[in-house]
N, C-alpha and C positions, 0 to 999 in steps of 0.2 A: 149529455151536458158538455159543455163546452169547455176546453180546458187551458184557461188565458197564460199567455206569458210561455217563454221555453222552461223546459222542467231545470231545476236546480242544479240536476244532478248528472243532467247531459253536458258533456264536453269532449275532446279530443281524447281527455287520459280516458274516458268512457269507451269510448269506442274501442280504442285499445286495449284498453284490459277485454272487453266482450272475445275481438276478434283471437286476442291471444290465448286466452283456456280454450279454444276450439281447434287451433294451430296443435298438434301433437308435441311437436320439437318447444315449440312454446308454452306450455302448458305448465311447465314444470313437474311433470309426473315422474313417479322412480322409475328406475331403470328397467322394470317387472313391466309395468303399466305401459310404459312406452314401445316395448318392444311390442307388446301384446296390441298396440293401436295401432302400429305400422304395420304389423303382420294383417290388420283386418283391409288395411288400404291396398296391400298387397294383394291382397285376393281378389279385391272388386277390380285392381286393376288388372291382374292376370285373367280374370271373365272377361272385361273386356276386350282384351289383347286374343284374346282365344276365337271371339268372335270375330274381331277382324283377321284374323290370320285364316279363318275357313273351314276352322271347327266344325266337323258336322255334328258333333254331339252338343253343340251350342247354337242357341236357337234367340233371334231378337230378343223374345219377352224374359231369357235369360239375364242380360244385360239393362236391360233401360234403367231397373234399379240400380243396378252400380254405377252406369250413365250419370245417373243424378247425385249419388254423393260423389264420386271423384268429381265432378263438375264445382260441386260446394267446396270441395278442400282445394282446386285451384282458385276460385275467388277468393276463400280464407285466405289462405297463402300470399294472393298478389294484394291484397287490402292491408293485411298486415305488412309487409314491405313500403306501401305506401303510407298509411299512419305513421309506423314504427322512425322510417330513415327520411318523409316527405319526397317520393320517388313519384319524380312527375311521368313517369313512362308506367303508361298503362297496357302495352301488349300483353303482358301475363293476365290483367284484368283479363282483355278481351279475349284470351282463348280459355279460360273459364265460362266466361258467358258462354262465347262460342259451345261450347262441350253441353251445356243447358239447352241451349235455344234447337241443338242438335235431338236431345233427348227427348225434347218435349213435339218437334216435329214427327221424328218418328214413332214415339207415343200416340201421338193424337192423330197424326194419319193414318197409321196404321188401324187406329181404332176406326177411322172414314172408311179406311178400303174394304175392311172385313167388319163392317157394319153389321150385317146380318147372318153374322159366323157366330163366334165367340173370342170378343174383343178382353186385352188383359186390360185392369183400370189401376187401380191402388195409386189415385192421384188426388189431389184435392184443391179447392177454389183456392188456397192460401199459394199452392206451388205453382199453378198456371199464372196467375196472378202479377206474382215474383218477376215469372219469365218474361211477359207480357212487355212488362212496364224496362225492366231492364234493356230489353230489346230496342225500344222503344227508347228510351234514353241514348243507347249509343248511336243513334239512327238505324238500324237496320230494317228499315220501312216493310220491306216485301214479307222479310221474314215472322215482323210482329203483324201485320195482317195474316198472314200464313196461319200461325199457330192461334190467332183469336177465332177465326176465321172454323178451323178444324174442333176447336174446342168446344164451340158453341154447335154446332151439328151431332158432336156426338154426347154435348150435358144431358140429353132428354133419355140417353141409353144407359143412367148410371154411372158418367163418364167421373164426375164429381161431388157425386153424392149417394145415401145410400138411405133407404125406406126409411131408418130410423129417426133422417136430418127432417124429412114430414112429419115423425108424429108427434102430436102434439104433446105429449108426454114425455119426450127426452127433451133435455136441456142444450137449447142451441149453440153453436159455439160463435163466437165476437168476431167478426172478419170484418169490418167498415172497410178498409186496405179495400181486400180482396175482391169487394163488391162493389166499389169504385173504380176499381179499374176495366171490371166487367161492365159498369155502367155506362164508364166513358168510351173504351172504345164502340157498343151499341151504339150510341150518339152519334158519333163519328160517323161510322159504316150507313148510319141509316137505317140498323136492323131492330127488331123486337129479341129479349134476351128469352131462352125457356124459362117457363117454371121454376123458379129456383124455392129451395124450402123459406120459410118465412123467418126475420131476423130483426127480432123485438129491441135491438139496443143503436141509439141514437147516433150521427156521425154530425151533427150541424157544420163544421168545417169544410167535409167533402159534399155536403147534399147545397149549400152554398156555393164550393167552388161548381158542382154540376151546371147549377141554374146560370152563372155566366160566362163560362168557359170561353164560350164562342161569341162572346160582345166584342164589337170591333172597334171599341177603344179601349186600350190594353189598363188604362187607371183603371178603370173598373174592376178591374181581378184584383187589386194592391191587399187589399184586404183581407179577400177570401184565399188568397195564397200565402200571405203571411199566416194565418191563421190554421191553415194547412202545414205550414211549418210548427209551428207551435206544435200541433196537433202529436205531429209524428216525432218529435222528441220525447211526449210524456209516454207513445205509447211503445217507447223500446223500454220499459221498466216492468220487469217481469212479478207477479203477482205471487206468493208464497199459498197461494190455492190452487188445489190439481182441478178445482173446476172451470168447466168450457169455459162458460160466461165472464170470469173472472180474469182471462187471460188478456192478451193484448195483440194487437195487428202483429209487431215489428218484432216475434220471435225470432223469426231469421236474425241472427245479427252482422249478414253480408248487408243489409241492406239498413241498420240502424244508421249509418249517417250517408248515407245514399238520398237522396230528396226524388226519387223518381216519378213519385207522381207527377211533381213538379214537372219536371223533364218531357216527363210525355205530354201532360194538356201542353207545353212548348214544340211539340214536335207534332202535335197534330197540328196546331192554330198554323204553326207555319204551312201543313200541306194544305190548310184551306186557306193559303194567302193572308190571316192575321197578322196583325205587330205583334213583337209581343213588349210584356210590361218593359220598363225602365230595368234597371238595375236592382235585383229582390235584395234587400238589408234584411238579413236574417242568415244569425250564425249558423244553421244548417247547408243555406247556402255557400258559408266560406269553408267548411273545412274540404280538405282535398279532395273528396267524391261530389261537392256541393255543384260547382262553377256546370253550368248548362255548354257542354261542347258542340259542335260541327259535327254533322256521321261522319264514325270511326271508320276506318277499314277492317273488312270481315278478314280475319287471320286464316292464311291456309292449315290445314292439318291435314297431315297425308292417311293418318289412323282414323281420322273421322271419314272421310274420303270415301274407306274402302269400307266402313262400317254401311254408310250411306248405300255405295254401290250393291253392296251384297243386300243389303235390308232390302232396295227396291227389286233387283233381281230375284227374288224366294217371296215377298209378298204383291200378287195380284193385285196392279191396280194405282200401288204406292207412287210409284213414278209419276203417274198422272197425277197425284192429289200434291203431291208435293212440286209442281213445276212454278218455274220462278223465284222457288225460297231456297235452291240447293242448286 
């Protein structure tokens, strides 16, 4: 069902307060609690630092999970500095992303190159997804085809999903988000998606903006993009039920006032030479992550760097699957 109007209770102070009980230092927690959260970031960060330094007792599929939350608490962090103080400098953004778009390359390549090994998964539609479109907002063209690209080759091997999301007897979980953005870049690419399990709950906003994304007169979107805005305001309102169904796209709350889908059907249409619309009116559009930029520049990181290096040096194959996105 369709869910008209921005929800009531989305605003700036919204966002903020989201981002802030996830910020440790922000959070307000005793002094017990907080030392005991720092201490858990310290370790994912010391994993990671252990693997780029050449650990041999440290091994890729050690790290990619820490990969991924230290990647979350620097966009936590640089979001919060931007809600909090309106800090137009988004570098600290971008090497969060960065740290992401890293993880989920050498996740999903890695899973390409040893295909027929035994690939580590513990990923799912909702965190590729994420990556995808975020990528894909800041322009990092090569890399968000890269990681779609890798993703889709190995969904068919359990890459993000698991026997139970088929049977017909467990209860699916709500991803519209996640399956749009899977949709749209297919569309793009020109490709057919796998198999994916089947997903009985309605998205009329994104399955409208699908059908004209690509019309080459940008009024025509006014509508189905606004409506997409709406959409993604009511669905950062988290539901007081631990069931699947019951849940909402915009769990993440780096990405509650982020508009990226937005972003991306803007950054595909422009690589197929589209206008794009006027000026989107819609307060998701204005708060500080809203405004559609120019690609960003990819941030050097010399820890990522050598993470990169070593990862393709020790897996077979990797360097080739990852050429042009690293």
């Amino acid at each position: 069902m369709t869910k008209p109007g921005i929800h009531r209770r989305w605003n700036l102070r919204f966002l903020l307060s989201e981002i802030s009980c996830r910020v440790p230092e922000q959070a307000g927690l005793s002094p017990d609690r907080l030392a005991e959260s720092l201490l858990g970031h310290k370790r994912r960060e010391d994993k990671i630092a252990s693997y780029a330094d050449g650990d041999p007792d440290t091994e890729l599929v050690d790290v990619l999970l820490p990969m991924h939350w230290h990647a979350q608490q620097l966009i936590r962090r640089a979001e919060y500095d931007i809600y909090k103080h309106g800090n137009p400098d988004r570098s600290a953004l971008l090497v969060g992303v960065w740290n992401e778009a890293v993880r989920a390359l050498l996740h999903f390549g890695r899973g390409v190159a040893v295909l027929n090994s035994s690939p580590c998964w513990w990923s799912s539609i909702r965190d590729i997804s994420e990556t995808i479109s975020m990528v894909y907002s800041l322009g990092w063209n090569a890399v968000g085809d890269k990681i779609s690209q890798c993703a889709l080759q190995v969904m068919p091997h359990g890459a993000l999903w698991s026997d139970e999301d088929f049977d017909p007897r467990w209860e699916k979980r709500r991803e519209p988000f996640a399956r749009f953005v899977l949709d749209l870049y297919a569309d793009f690419a020109g490709v057919t998606l796998p198999t994916m399990p089947p997903h009985p709950y309605e998205s009329p906003p994104y399955d409208s903006l699908l059908t004209c994304w690509r019309n080459p007169e940008p009024i025509n979107l006014m509508e189905p993009l606004l409506a997409a805005c709406d959409w993604h305001t009511h669905e950062c309102m988290y539901s007081r039920s631990d069931r699947p169904s019951k849940n909402v796209d915009f769990i993440n709350d780096t990405l509650m006032g982020w508009p990226v889908e937005v972003h991306m059907v803007y950054r595909l249409r422009e690589r197929l030479n589209l206008a794009l619309p006027e000026k989107l009116d819609h307060p998701l559009m204005q708060v500080p992550l809203g405004p559609y930029l120019p690609p960003q520049p990819i941030p050097h990181d010399e820890r990522l760097d050598r993470i990169i290096r070593r990862a393709c040096s020790e897996v077979p194959g990797l360097q080739e699957v990852l050429q042009g996105a690293v």
